[in-house]
Structures are given as C-alpha cells and as structure tokens.
C-alpha positions in Angstrom: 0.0 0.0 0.0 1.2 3.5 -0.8 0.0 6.9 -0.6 0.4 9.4 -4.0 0.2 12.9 -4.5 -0.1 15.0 -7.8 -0.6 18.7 -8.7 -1.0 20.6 -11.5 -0.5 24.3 -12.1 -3.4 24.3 -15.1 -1.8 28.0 -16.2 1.6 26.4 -16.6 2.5 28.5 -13.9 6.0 27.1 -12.2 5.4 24.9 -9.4 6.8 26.9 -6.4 10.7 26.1 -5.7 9.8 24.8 -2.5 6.7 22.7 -3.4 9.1 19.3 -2.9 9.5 20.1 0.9 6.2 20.8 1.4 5.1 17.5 0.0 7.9 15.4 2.4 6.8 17.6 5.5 2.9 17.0 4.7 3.2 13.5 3.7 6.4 12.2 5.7 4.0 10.0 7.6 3.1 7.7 5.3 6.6 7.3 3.8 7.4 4.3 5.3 9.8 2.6 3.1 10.6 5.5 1.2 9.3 9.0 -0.8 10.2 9.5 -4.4 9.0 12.7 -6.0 9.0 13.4 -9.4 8.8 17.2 -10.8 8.6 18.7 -14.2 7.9 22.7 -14.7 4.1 22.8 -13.3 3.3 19.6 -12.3 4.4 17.0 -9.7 4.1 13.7 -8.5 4.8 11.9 -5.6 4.9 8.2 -4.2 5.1 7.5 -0.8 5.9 3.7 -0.4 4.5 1.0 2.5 6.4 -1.9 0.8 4.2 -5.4 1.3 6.9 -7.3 -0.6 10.2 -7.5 -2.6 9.0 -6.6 -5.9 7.7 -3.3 -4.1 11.0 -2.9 -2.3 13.3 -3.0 -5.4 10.8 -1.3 -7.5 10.9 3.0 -8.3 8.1 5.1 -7.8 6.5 7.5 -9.0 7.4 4.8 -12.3 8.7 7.4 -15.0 9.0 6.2 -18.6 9.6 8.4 -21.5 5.7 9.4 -22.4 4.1 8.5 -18.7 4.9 9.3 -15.3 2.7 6.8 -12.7 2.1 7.1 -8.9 -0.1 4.0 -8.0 -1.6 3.2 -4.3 -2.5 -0.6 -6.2 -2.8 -4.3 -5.2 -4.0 -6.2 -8.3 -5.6 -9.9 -8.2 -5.5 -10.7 -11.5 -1.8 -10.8 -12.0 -1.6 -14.0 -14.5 -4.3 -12.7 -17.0 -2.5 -9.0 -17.3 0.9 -10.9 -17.5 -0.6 -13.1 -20.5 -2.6 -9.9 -21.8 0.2 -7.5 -21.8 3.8 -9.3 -22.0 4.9 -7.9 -18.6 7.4 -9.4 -16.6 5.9 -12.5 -14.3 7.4 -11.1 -11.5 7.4 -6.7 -11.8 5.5 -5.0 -9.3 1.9 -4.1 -9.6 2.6 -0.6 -10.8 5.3 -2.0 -13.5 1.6 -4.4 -14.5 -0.5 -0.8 -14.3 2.0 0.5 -16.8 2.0 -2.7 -19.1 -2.2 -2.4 -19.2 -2.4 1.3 -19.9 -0.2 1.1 -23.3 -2.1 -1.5 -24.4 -5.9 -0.4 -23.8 -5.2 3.1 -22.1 -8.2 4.7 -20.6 -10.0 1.5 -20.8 -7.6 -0.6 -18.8 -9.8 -0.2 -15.6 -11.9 -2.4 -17.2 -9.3 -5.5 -17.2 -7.6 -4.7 -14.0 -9.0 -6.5 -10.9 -8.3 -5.8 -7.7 -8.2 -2.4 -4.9 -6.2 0.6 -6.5 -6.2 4.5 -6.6 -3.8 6.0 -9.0 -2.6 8.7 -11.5 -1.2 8.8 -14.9 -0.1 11.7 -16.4 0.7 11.2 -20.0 3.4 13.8 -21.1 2.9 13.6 -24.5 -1.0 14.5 -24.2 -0.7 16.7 -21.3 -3.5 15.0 -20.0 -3.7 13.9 -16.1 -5.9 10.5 -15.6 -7.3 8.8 -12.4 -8.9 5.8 -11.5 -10.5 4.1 -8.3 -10.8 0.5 -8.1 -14.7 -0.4 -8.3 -15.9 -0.6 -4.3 -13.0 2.3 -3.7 -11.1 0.2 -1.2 -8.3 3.3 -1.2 -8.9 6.7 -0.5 -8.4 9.3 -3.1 -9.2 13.0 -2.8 -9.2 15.8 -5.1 -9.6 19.9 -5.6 -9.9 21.3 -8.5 -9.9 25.3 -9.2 -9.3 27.2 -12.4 -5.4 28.1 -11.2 -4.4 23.9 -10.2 -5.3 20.4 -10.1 -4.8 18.8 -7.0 -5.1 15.0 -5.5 -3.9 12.9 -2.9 -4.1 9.6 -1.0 -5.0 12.1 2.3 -7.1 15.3 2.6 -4.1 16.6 4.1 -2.4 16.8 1.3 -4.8 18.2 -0.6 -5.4 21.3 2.4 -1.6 22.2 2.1 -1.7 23.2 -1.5 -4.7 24.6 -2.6 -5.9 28.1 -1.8 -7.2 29.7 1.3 -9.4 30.1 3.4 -10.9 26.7 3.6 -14.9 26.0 4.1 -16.5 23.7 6.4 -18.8 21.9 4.9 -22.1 21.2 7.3 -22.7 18.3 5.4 -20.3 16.1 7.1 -22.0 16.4 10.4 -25.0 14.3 8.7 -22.9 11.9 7.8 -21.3 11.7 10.5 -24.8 10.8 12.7 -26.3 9.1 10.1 -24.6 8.2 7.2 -26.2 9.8 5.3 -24.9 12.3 2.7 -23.0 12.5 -1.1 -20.7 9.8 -0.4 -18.2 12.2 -2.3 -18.3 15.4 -0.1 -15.6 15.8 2.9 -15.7 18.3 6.1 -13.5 20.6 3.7 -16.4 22.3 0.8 -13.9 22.7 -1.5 -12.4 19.0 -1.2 -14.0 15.9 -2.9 -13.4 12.0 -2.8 -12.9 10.3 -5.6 -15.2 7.4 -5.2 -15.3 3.8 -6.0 -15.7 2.9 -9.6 -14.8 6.1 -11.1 -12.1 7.6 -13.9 -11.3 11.4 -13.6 -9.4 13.3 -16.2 -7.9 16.8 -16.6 -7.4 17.7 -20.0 -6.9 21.4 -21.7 -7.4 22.6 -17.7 -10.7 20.9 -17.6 -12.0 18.1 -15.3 -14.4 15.3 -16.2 -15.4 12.5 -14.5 -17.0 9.4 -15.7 -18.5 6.2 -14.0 -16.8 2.8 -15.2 -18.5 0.8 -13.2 -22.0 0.0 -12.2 -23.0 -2.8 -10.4 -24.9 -5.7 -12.4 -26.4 -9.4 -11.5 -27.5 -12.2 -14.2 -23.5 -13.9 -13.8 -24.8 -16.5 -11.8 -27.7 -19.2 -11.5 -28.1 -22.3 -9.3 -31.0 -24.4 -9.0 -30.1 -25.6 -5.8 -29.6 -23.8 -2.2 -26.6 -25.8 -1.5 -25.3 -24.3 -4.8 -25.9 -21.1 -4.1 -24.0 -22.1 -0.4 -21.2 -23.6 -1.4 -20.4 -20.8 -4.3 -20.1 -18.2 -1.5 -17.7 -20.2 0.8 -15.4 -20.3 -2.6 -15.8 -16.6 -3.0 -15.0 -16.0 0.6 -11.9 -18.4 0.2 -10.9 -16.9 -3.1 -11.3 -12.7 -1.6 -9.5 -13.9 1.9 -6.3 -15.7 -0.1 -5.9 -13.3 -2.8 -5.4 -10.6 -0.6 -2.1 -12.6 0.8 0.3 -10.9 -1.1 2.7 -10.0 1.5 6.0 -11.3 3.3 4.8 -10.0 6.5 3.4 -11.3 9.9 -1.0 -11.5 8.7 -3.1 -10.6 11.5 -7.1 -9.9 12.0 -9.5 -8.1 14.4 -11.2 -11.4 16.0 -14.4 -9.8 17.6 -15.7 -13.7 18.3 -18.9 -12.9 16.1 -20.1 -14.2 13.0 -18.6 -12.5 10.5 -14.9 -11.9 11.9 -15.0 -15.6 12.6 -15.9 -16.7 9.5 -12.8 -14.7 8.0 -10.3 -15.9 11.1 -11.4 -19.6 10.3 -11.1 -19.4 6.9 -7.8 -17.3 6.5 -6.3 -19.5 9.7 -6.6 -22.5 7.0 -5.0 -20.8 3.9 -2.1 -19.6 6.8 -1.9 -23.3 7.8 -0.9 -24.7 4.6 1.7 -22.2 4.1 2.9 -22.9 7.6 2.5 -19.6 8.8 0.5 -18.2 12.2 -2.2 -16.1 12.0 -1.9 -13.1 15.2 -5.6 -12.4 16.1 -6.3 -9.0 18.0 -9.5 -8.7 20.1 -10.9 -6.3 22.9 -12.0 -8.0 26.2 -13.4 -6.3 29.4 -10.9 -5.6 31.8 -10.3 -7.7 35.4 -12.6 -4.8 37.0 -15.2 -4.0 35.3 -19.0 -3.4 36.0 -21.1 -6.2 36.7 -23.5 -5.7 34.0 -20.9 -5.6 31.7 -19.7 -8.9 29.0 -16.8 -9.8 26.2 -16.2 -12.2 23.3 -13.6 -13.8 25.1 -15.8 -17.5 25.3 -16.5 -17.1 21.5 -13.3 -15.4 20.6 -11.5 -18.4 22.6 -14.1 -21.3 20.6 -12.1 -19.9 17.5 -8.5 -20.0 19.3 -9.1 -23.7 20.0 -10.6 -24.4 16.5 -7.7 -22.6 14.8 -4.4 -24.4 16.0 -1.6 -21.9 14.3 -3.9 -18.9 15.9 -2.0 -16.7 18.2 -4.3 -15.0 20.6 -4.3 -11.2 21.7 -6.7 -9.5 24.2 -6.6 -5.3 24.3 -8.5 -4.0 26.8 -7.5 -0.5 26.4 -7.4 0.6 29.8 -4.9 3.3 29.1 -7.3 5.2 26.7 -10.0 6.7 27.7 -13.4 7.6 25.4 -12.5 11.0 24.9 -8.5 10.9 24.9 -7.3 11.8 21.6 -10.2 13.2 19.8 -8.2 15.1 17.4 -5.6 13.1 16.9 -7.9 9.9 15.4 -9.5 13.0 13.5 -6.2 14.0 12.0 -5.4 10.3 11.2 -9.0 9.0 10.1 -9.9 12.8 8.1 -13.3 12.2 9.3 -15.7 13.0 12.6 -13.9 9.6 14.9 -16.8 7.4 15.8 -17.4 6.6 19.3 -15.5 3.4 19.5 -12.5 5.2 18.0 -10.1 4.3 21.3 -10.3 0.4 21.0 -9.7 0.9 17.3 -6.5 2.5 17.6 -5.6 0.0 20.8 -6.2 -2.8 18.4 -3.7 -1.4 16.4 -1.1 -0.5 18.2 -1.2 -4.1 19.5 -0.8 -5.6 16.2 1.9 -2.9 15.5 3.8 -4.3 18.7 3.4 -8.0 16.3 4.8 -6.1 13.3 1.8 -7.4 11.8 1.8 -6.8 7.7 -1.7 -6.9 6.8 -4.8 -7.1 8.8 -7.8 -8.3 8.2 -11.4 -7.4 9.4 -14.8 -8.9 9.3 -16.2 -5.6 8.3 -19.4 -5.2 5.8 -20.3 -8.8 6.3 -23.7 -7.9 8.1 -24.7 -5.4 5.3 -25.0 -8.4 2.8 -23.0 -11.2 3.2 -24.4 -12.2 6.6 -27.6 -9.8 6.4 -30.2 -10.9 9.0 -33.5 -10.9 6.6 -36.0 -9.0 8.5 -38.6 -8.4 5.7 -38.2 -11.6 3.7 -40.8 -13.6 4.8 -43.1 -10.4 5.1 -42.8 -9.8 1.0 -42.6 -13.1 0.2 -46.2 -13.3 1.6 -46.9 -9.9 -0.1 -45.7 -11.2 -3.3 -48.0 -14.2 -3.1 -45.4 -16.6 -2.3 -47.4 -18.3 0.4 -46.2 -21.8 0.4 -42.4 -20.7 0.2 -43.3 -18.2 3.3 -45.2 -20.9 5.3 -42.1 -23.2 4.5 -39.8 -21.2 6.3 -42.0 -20.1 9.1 -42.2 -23.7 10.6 -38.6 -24.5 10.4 -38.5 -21.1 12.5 -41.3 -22.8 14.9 -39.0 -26.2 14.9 -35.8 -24.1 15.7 -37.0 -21.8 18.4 -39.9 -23.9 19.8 -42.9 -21.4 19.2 -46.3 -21.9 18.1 -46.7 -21.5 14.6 -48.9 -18.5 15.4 -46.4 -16.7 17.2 -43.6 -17.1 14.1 -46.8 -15.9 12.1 -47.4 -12.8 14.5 -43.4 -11.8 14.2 -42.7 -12.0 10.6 -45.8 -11.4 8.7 -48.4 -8.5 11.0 -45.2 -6.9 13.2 -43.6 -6.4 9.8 -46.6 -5.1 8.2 -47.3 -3.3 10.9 -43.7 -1.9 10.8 -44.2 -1.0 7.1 -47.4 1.6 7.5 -46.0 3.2 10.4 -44.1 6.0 9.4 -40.9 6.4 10.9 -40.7 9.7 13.3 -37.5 11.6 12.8 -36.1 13.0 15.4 -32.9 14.8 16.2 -33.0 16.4 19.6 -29.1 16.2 20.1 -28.5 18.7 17.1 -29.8 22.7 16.4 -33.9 22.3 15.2 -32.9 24.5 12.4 -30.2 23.0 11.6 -31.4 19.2 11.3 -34.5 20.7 9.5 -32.1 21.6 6.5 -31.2 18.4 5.7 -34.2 15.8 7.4 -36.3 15.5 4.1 -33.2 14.1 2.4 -33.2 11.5 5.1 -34.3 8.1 5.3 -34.6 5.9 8.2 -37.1 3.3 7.4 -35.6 -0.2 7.7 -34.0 -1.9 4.6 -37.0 -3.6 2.6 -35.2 -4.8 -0.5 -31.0 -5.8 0.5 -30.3 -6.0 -3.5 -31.3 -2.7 -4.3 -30.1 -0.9 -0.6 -26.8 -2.9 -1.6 -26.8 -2.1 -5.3 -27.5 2.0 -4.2 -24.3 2.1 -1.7 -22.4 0.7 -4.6 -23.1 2.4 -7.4 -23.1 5.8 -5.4 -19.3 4.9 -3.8 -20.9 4.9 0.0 -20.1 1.0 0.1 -15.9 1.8 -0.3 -16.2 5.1 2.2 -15.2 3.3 5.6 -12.6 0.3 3.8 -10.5 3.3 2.2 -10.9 5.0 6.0 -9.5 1.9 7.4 -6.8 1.6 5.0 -5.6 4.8 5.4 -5.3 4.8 9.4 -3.6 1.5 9.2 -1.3 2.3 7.0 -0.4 5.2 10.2 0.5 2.0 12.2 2.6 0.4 9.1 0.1 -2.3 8.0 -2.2 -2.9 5.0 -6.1 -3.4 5.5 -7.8 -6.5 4.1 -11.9 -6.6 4.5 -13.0 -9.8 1.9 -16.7 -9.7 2.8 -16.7 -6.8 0.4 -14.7 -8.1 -2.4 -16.3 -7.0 -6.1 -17.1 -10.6 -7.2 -18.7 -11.5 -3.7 -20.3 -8.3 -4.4 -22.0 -9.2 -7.7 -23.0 -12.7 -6.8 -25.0 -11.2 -4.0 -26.8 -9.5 -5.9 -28.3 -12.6 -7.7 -28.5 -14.6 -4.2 -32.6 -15.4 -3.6 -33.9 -13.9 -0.8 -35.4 -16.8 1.7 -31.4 -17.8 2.0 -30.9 -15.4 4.4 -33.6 -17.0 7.0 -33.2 -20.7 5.8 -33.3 -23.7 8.9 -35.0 -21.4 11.2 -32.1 -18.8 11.7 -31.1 -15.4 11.1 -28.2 -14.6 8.6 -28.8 -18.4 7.7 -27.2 -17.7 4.3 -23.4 -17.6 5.4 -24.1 -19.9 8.4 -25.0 -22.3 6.2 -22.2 -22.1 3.5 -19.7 -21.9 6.6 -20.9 -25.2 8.8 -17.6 -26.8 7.9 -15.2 -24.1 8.7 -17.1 -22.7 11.5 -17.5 -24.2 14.8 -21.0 -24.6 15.8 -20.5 -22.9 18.9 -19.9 -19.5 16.9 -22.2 -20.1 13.9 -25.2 -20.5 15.4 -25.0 -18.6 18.2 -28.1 -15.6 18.5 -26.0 -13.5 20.8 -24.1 -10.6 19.4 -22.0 -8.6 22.1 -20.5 -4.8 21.9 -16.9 -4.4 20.1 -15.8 -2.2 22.8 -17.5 -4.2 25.6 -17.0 -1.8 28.5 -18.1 1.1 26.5 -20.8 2.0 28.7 -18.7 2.3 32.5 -16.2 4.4 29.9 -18.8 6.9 29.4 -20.2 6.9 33.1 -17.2 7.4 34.0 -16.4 10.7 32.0 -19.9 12.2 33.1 -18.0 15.4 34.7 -16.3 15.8 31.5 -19.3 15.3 29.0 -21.0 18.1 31.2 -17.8 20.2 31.4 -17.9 20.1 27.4 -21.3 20.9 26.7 -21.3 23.5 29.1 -18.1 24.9 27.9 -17.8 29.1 26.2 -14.9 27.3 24.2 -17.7 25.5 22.7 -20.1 28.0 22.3 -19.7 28.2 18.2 -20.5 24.3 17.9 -23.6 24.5 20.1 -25.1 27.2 19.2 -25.0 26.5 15.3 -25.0 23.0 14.8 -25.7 20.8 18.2 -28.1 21.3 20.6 -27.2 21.3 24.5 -30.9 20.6 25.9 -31.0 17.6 23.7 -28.1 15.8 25.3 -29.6 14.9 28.7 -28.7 11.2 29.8 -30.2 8.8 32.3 -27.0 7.7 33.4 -29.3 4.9 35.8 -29.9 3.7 32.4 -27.4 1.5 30.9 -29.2 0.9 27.8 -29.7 5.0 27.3 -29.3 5.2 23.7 -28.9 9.0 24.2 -25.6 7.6 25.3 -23.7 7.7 21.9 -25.2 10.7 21.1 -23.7 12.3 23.9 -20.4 10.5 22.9 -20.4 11.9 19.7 -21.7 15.4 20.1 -18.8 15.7 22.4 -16.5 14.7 19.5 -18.1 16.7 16.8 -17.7 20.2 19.3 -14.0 19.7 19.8 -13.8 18.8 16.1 -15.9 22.0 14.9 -13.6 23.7 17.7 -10.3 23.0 16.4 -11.2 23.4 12.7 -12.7 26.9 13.5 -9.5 27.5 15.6 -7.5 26.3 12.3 -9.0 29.1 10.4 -12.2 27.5 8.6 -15.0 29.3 7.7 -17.7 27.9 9.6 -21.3 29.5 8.4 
C-alpha cells in the first residue's frame, strides 16, 4: 500500500521552488519505506511507499517512462491474466503491470484490472492527467480542483496544504457523521472531494471530467439448488480472503468472536496453515474490574482460538485510553468526525503494530449483505404471493426456536406489516432544530425492505468503499495494510443474484453464510443468536467521563459548535440507564464540538 500525490499548475505557472518540501513535510508520515517525488515545470508527483513485498521494495516510484509518469496506491488480483494480456514481466511490481495495461488499452484498462487501486497517470505527450478508483473504492483518493491547479492525494491533508485559502467547512459532514447519510463524495472541507469507487477522472486542456466505469450488475450467476448457491459463497470468501495474501509480513485480523470476523479468522487461519505460517488475532475484552453488568467475546473469541491451531491469541483492553482521549488526533489520522469506539480501534492497532503485523484483516461489511439478517423476507414473500415458500420457512422457525406456529406468524408477517405503514418519526433532539430541519427530508430511516437494491444503491453511489478506504488509510499510520473480503467486487455481484429466503433458511437469522460456513465454522460460533459490543466496557467508559461530558457541553470554548450546529438541551442522559441510547449521542456530540472547535481555531469558515 502506498500513498500518492499529484498537482498541476493548469496556467503552466512554475510549481513553487519549495513545493518538494512541502510535500515530504505534509506527507512524511506515510513514507514508510521511502518517498520518491517526481517534478517537471508545473506539475508534480509523488509516491510514498508502504512496501508489502520484494518486488515493491526493489521497485521506483512514481514509475517514469519516457511518455508516462505513474504514482499507484494498487494491489492487483489478477496478476496471470495482465501478464498473459500484456507481455509484462511475471514477476514486476503491480505498478510496473498498471503501466503494461495502460499502453495496451489506455483509458480502458480499468476495465481488465482487478483488484483495490487509486492511482494517476499523467501522459506527457498528451498533457492530460488521468485517475482511477478501483470499483468498491477500497483506497482513498481526494481531489480539488480550481481554475489556477489540479490537486489530488491519498489524504485530505495533502490536498489542504496546496490549494488556496481560506478553507470551508462543509455542514454536510455532520449528517454523515450521525447518520450516514450524505453525497458519499463530499468531505468536512467544501472545497475538497473524494474520488469514489468505480470512477475515472481526467484533466485535459485545464478541464475536469469525471465518468463512471462501473456500475453494479447481476445475471452472472444461477443455481437451482440452495446448496449451490452455499457452497459458491464459501469459494468466493476463500478466493477474496487468499488473494489478498500478497505480502512477506506477519498477517493478523481483528477477531471480535462474532459471526462475520469468525468466519474470515477460520477461513484465513486454514489458507495460513498450509503455508505454515501463524495467524496473530487481535480482540478487545473487558478488563479484570469491570461493572457487573458488563460482557466480552472472550468465550467465542476463545471457541475460535481452540478451532484454529496456528492462531496466536491477543486480548486489548485498552485501559490506558479513555473515550475522549485523543479526539483530534484519530480526526487527524482517520480525516473524518472519529466514531465513538475510535479508542479500542487505535488500541487494536497499536497491539498488532507491537506484532509487526503486515496486513490485517477485518470482518467488516459482512452484516450489510454477506451475513444480512432478513427481516422483511418472509413479510414480501407473503406480499408477493409466495405463500407456500413463506409458510415453508415459518415452521422450520417454529421447529428451531420452539414457538407456536402462530407466534412465528405474529413476528414475521403482522409486526412487519405493521412496521411497514407506520411511518418512521424523525427525530434529532441532540443537534440545532434548524439545523437538522435543512437536511431531514433528504433522510431516510425506514428499515432496509429490499437488500439488492439498498446494496446495489451504496455501490453504485461509492458509499459502500467510504469506511474500507478510512481503514486503509489509518492502518497504514500503524505500518500495515487493511484487508476486509466480505466486500470483495465478485462476492459483491454474486450477491446481488442470491434469492432472498437464503438469508432465513433452517430457522435462523443470517442463515445464508451460516450455512455455507458449517464446515469451517465451529458450531458454537455459527449459530450462536447473541451478538455482544466491540468495545464491551463502552458503557462504564462513558459513566465514567460524566464530569467531562457536562464540562464540554457547558463549555464558552464550545459555544460556536452549540449554538450552530448541536443542541445542548437535547443531550440529557439517564445515566441509571445502561441501555440509554442517548448515550452515543452524547459521545459523539462531544467529538463533533471539539472537532468543529479545532477546525474553527485552524482558520475554517464555519457558516
């Protein structure tokens, strides 16, 4: 994994003599192995290199020919086919394969590469800049562009050193940051976009077009029977989870001890096995004191410890960080509001850091499709007239869980349909009534009714890639790639043709992976109903820091974020109440006012 950097001066205006330095100061951080910067009158680009093996380590980059100059943050999967395609050497690096595919289909070469990759091209004969994003946008890539330059980079950062001031806040991000929400391509900065999954951008004759490659289609497969279907997604999980190996480094995962991190451990533990290699598993666990209330993972996470022999087990309990240590810090590293749980994520890391660990994989995205629960498929089965199907599966829910018919009946067919002419009340007491009113008819919080086309939305827009490329970035900050398979493209597409009833097959929930996963799995794990918190203790961490919420929301050095964007008399907590959902939106509303704080401090406008 690298990060890149580019700008062009579309005036042909010199590039400033000191525009070098500022790129190694800004970007320093992610020059792991290395920073390479190549510079012509008004243009540059740079390469900052995280080296995942020895082709990477012996290779140059930017890679400079004598008609192209390219800076690649790439990992390709379909090395053998562009080798055959293109003549290039068996063994070059990925970025020496980039350059083999664009000089034999140019432009259209995203169309033949396979694989996670953000990268730039600049063509010196055309004087034409092109970018690309691989098609779920697994790596971040941000852009500005103004009538004067051109400017992109693996980080906003590097975007906010160049381009002009003052810099805009953009009030957007605040509804994405509470509920997801938003243009997948806006940032906090107005002036700064994301390049999202999927898409090609050029800047040709000082003007920028972008153009959607890819769009998210089913029809490629067809199985008559279940076990078809079943087994087909076990080989996609096999073939996402080993085809991201390809590094020389310790491989390591985030082992939560539910479904969907289990299922990757298990699987990924096996591939590690026949190479003879361990695989380091990192997993938050309450500490020795801890509130009575209060439970872990550790029996599940443990099931899979036992189950996976060359497994090497370790438990963060991230008692030296506390919920609000830090805030802008993970906001400088993640470029984005920090979600609540943002302290175990960065102790999880710095504990597979301490490993040296290469490349670590997640669970991440499996419960959006993957391992999606099913809620309304029996309800629009039955609406569709597919009585006998929905009766089917209704009594092997009765067998399972021991309930009349009737009641299986009551849950899945009148609750849902009940569920379904209610209209959801939207509500937003923790923000400014004003404020929330701008933006709450563009909002949607109505439970998912129809997964393929909620699934097919978030990836055709680029919101599917959004937290991946976040994830890839901050590890990359602790020296390790990011691998999350449940999202892979062609796991992606076949989904999209998966029925619906396999998803609450046998009487279960999420039945669909459980079922194509019974051999890998222990049962203890892959059936269980349970699902516990990722930061377990996340509740007494909050109680705990009551003084300090208060001391925040009551705070003058606050005043700008609470008066304009959240709302004070909205945050009240019944800290008696452990299951207080105004919990997290204390959390974060303490996060977004010392975010807002420090920008405003920084020198953004902030309407």
């Amino acid at each position: 994994m690298s990060a890149i950097f580019g700008i062009i001066h579309k005036k042909r205006n010199p590039l400033a003599p000191t525009a070098v330095q500022l790129i190694s100061k800004v970007l320093q951080h992610r020059a792991i192995d290395g920073m390479e910067v190549w510079q012509d009158e008004y243009i540059a680009l740079a390469h900052c290199k995280l080296a995942m093996n020895e082709a990477e380590r012996n290779q140059s980059m930017p890679l400079v020919t004598e008609s192209l100059v390219i800076t690649a943050d790439i990992h390709l999967d379909n090395r053998s086919f562009l080798v055959q395609q293109t003549g290039a050497p068996a063994l070059c690096a990925d970025i020496v394969l980039l350059q083999y595919a664009w000089q034999k289909w140019q432009q259209d070469c995203v169309h033949y590469l396979e694989g996670e990759f953000a990268f730039c091209i600049w063509d010196k004969v055309r004087q034409q800049c092109f970018l690309a994003t691989d098609p779920i946008g697994f790596r971040s890539l941000y852009y500005y562009d103004a009538p004067e330059a051109f400017i992109c980079c693996s980080e906003q950062k590097g975007v906010e050193a160049f381009r002009p001031s003052p810099a805009k806040f953009n009030e957007v991000s605040l509804i994405e940051y509470y509920f997801r929400q938003s243009c997948p391509a806006a940032t906090y900065d107005a002036d700064i976009w994301t390049l999202t999954g999927g898409n090609t951008l050029v800047v040709a004759n000082g003007v920028m077009t972008i153009r959607k490659y890819w769009e998210p289609r089913g029809g490629k497969y067809r199985f008559r029977k279940d076990t078809d279907w079943q087994e087909c997604l076990k080989e996609l999980i096999y073939e996402a989870v080993s085809k991201r190996l390809s590094t020389d480094k310790p491989v390591g995962i985030t082992l939560s001890g539910g479904l969907d991190s289990s299922v990757i451990a298990c699987v990924l533990a096996r591939v590690l096995q026949e190479k003879n290699q361990p695989l380091y598993a990192f997993s938050s666990i309450l500490p020795d004191i801890h509130h009575p209330e209060e439970e872990d993972e550790r029996a599940y996470i443990d099931v899979i410890g036992r189950h996976c022999p060359n497994l090497i087990q370790t438990y963060v309990t991230a008692t030296s960080y506390g919920p609000f240590d830090g805030i802008l810090a993970a906001f400088e590293r993640d470029e984005t509001f920090p979600n609540a749980f943002y302290y175990m994520d960065h102790a999880i890391l710095e504990a597979a850091k301490e490993k040296q660990t290469g490349l670590l994989y997640t669970g991440f995205g499996g419960d959006h499709w993957v391992s999606w629960k099913g809620t309304p498929v029996i309800y629009n089965m039955v609406k569709r007239g597919r009585l006998v199907g929905a009766l089917r599966l209704m009594k092997q829910f009765s067998v399972k869980e021991r309930k009349k018919l009737s009641q299986i009946i009551k849950r899945e067919v009148f609750s849902q349909a009940v569920k379904h002419r209610k209209e959801e009340q939207v509500k937003a007491p923790f923000l400014q009534d004003l404020f929330f009113q701008k933006y709450s008819r563009e909002l949607s919080f109505s439970a998912v009714d129809d997964i393929t086309a909620h699934m097919v939305d978030k990836l055709r827009s680029g919101r599917t890639g959004l937290i991946p490329a976040m994830l890839a970035k901050r590890n990359e900050r602790f020296g390790m790639e990011s691998a999350v398979p449940l999202l892979d493209k062609k796991i992606m597409e076949f989904m999209i043709d998966v029925p619906a009833h396999l998803f609450v097959k046998g009487g279960y929930k999420r039945s669909f992976i459980r079922h194509a996963m019974k051999d890998i799995v222990p049962a203890t794990v892959l059936w269980r109903k349970d699902k516990g918190m990722y930061s377990p203790d996340y509740i007494s961490r909050i109680h705990n820091h009551v003084n300090y919420i208060k001391e925040v929301v009551h705070s003058d050095k606050h005043n700008m974020a609470f008066q304009r964007y959240l709302s004070r008399d909205g945050l009240s907590i019944d800290y008696s109440n452990r299951k207080d959902t105004a919990i997290i939106r204390a959390n974060q509303s303490v996060i977004a006012s010392e975010v807002l704080t420090a920008l405003s401090q920084k020198g953004y406008l902030i309407s």
